[in-house]
N, C-alpha and C positions, 0 to 999 in steps of 0.2 A: 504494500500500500504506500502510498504517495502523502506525506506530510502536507496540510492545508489549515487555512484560518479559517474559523469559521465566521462569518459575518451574519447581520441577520438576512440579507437576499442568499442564503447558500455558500459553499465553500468556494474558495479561493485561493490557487498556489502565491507561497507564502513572496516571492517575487512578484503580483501585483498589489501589494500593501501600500510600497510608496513611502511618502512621508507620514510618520503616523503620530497622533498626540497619545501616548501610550495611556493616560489616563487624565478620564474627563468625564462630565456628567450633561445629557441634554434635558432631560426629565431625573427629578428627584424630590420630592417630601417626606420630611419627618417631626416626628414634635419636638427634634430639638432643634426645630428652625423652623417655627411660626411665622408664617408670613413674608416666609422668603422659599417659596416654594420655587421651583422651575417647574413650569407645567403648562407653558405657551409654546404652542409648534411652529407659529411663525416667528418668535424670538430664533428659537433651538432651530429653526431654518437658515434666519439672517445669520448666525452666531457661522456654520457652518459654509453657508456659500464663503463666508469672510475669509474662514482659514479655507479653503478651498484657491481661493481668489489668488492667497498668498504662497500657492504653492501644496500646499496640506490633501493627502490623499484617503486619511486614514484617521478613526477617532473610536479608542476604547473606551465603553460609558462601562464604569465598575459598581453603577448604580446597582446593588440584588436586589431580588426576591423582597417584595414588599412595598419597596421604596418610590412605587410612582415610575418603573421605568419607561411603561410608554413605550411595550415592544411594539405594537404595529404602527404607532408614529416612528418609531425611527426606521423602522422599512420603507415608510413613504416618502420619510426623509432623504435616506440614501441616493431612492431613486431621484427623486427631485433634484439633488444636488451635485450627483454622481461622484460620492463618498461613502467609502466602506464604511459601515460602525460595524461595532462588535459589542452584542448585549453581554450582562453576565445573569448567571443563577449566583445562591451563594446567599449566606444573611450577613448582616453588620452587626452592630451590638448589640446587646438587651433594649439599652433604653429606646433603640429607633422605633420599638415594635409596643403594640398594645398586646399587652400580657397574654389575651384570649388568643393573638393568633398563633407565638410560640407553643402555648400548649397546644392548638391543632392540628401542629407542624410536626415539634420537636422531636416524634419518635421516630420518624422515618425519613428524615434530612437526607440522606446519603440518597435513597429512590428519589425525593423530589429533586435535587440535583439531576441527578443523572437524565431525568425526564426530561426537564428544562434542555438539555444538553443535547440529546436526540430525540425527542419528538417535537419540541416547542413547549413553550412559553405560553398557558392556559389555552385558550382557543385559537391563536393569532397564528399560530404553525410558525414563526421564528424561534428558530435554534438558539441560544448560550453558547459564548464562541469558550468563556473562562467561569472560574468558579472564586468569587468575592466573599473572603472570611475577612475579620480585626481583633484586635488583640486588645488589651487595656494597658492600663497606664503603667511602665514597667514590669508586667506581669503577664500573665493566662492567666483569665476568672474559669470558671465553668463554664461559663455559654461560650467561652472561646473556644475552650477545650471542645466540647459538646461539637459546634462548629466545623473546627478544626477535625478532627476526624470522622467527619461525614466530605467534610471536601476531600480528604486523601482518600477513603472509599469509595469516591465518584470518580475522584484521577485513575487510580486504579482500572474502574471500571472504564472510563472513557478514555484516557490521555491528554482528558484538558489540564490546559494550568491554572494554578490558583493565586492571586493575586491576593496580597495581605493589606489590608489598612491598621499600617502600628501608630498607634494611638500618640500625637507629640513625637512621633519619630523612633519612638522607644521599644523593646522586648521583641529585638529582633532577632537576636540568639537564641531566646527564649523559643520565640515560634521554630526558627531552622531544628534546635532541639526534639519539639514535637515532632513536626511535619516530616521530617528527613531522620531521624534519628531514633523516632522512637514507630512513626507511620508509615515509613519504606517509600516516600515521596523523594524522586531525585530534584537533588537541590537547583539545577538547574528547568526546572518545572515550578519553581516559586517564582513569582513577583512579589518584593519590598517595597511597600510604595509605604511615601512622607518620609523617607530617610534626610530629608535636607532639615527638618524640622526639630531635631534631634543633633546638633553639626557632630557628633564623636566619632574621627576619625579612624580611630581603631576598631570600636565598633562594625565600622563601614567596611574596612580590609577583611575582617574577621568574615563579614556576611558575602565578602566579593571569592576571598579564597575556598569557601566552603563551596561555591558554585551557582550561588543564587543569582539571580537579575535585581540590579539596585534604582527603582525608581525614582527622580528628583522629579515631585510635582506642586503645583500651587504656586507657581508665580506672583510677585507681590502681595502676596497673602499679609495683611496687617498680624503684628506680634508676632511672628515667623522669622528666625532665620533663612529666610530663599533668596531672593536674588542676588541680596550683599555678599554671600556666602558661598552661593552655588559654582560660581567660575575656580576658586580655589579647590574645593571639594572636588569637584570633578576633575582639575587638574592632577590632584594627589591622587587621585583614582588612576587615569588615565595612565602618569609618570610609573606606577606599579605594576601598567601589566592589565588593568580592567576593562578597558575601554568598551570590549566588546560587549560586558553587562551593563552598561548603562542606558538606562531609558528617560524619555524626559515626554512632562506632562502637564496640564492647565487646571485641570484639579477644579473645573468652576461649579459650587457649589451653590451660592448661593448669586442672583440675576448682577451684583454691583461688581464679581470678578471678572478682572481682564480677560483670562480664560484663554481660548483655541488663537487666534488673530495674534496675542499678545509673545504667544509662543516662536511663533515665528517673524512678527514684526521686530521684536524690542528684541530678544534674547536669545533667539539663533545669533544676529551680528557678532551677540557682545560675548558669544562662548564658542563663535566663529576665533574670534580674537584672541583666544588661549590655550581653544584646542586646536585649531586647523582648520580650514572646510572638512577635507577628507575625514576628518574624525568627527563631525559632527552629520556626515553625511551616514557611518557606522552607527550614530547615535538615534538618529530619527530613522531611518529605515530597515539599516541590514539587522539590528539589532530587533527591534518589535516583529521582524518578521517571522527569526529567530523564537523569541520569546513566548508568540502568541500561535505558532502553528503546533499542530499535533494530531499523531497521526492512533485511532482507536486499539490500544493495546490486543495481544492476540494469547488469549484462557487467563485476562484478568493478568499481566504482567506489564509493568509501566511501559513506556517507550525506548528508545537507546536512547544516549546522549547524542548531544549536536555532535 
């Protein structure tokens, strides 16, 4: 079998990805963000021709299960815009969710994953290209835990990747621990995402040698280490040997961030300027293609490595 992304229109070899925002949100509600919902299709349109406009081929919403994704809005989107996305399945943390629906959920995660994954996403018939778990603050709670190893029993079963949200950037050893150490998930089948938001160095080496993908997302995020930070981080990265796991993302959560555009107007240049084009062209493309393809393991064994 032949490794491919899954987008929501269908698969895709991992060489027409293009430039991709490795992680972003076009649809998303939760209650910890009243009133700053994303849930307008002609915004999540405009947002989208824009990075389109600029170049941009490719945009992973790591929005899961629950969250307002707006799977068959962003199929209409795609087509409209003539931009890959890629949904996820996968849940966030306790608090995103009203309590009634984890207990409807929580004992059989792993099957609704997987479902998302190959059938679709409730009635809409779009596919889950990754699988979206988060960690807490320094740590694994339970519902991480809980989480976490229903996503490694869906990779498992499918060979998607799972995509982590560490909470402040933090318990990223923690998770590589579980995920790969104790759930038989190859480490290069994890995405780290927010590690900018967290700047610890060693940390970062720590999570790059082990063989994971290190996402730098959220661009001008207020009270965030990102932008001021990111050009050194990624050069220490880079100067070591990583390049090829680096992924970079818009992270737009809530309708006032920069978001997809910004990615490429403002901060391609100014990380053009440190790392090379050439390494920034491994950054946005060869690398998410890398990152986000996977090919359905054969009696339940993961995939090889890149």
């Amino acid at each position: 079998m032949v490794a491919a992304v899954r987008t929501v229109l269908g698969d895709i070899a991992p060489g027409e990805l293009g430039i991709c925002d490795a992680h972003d949100h076009l649809f998303l509600r939760s209650p910890m963000l009243p009133g700053q919902e994303l849930a307008d299709q002609e915004s999540a349109a405009g947002r989208l021709r824009a990075f389109h406009a600029l170049g941009g081929r490719a945009v992973v919403q790591w929005t899961p299960h629950g969250m307002g994704r707006g799977a068959g809005a962003l199929a209409e989107l795609s087509r409209a815009t003539g931009t890959h996305v890629v949904a996820a399945t996968g849940l966030h943390q306790a608090a995103h969710y009203p309590p009634e629906l984890l207990d409807r959920i929580r004992d059989d995660l792993a099957a609704l994953f997987v479902a998302e994954l190959t059938e679709g996403i409730g009635t809409t018939g779009v596919r889950a290209g990754l699988i979206k778990v988060a960690g807490a603050f320094h740590t694994l709670d339970a519902h991480a835990r809980l989480t976490m190893t229903a996503a490694a029993g869906a990779h498992h079963r499918t060979g998607a990747p799972i995509a982590v949200h560490l909470e402040l950037g933090t318990a990223a050893l923690d998770v590589l621990e579980l995920l790969c150490g104790e759930l038989g998930v190859p480490p290069h089948r994890v995405i780290l995402g927010h590690l900018g938001r967290s700047p610890d160095g060693a940390v970062q080496r720590e999570a790059a040698r082990a063989g994971a993908f290190l996402a730098f997302d959220g661009p001008s995020r207020a009270n965030h280490a990102t932008d001021w930070r990111l050009p050194e981080e990624l050069a220490e990265l880079a100067g070591a040997g990583f390049t090829g796991q680096l992924l970079l993302g818009g992270d737009t959560t809530v309708p006032e961030t920069p978001g997809m555009p910004f990615l490429l107007r403002r901060l391609r240049p100014r990380l053009e300027e440190v790392l090379g084009a050439e390494a920034m062209e491994t950054v946005l493309v060869a690398n998410p293609a890398r990152a986000f393809a996977f090919v359905a393991p054969v009696e339940g064994g993961s995939p090889p490595g890149p």
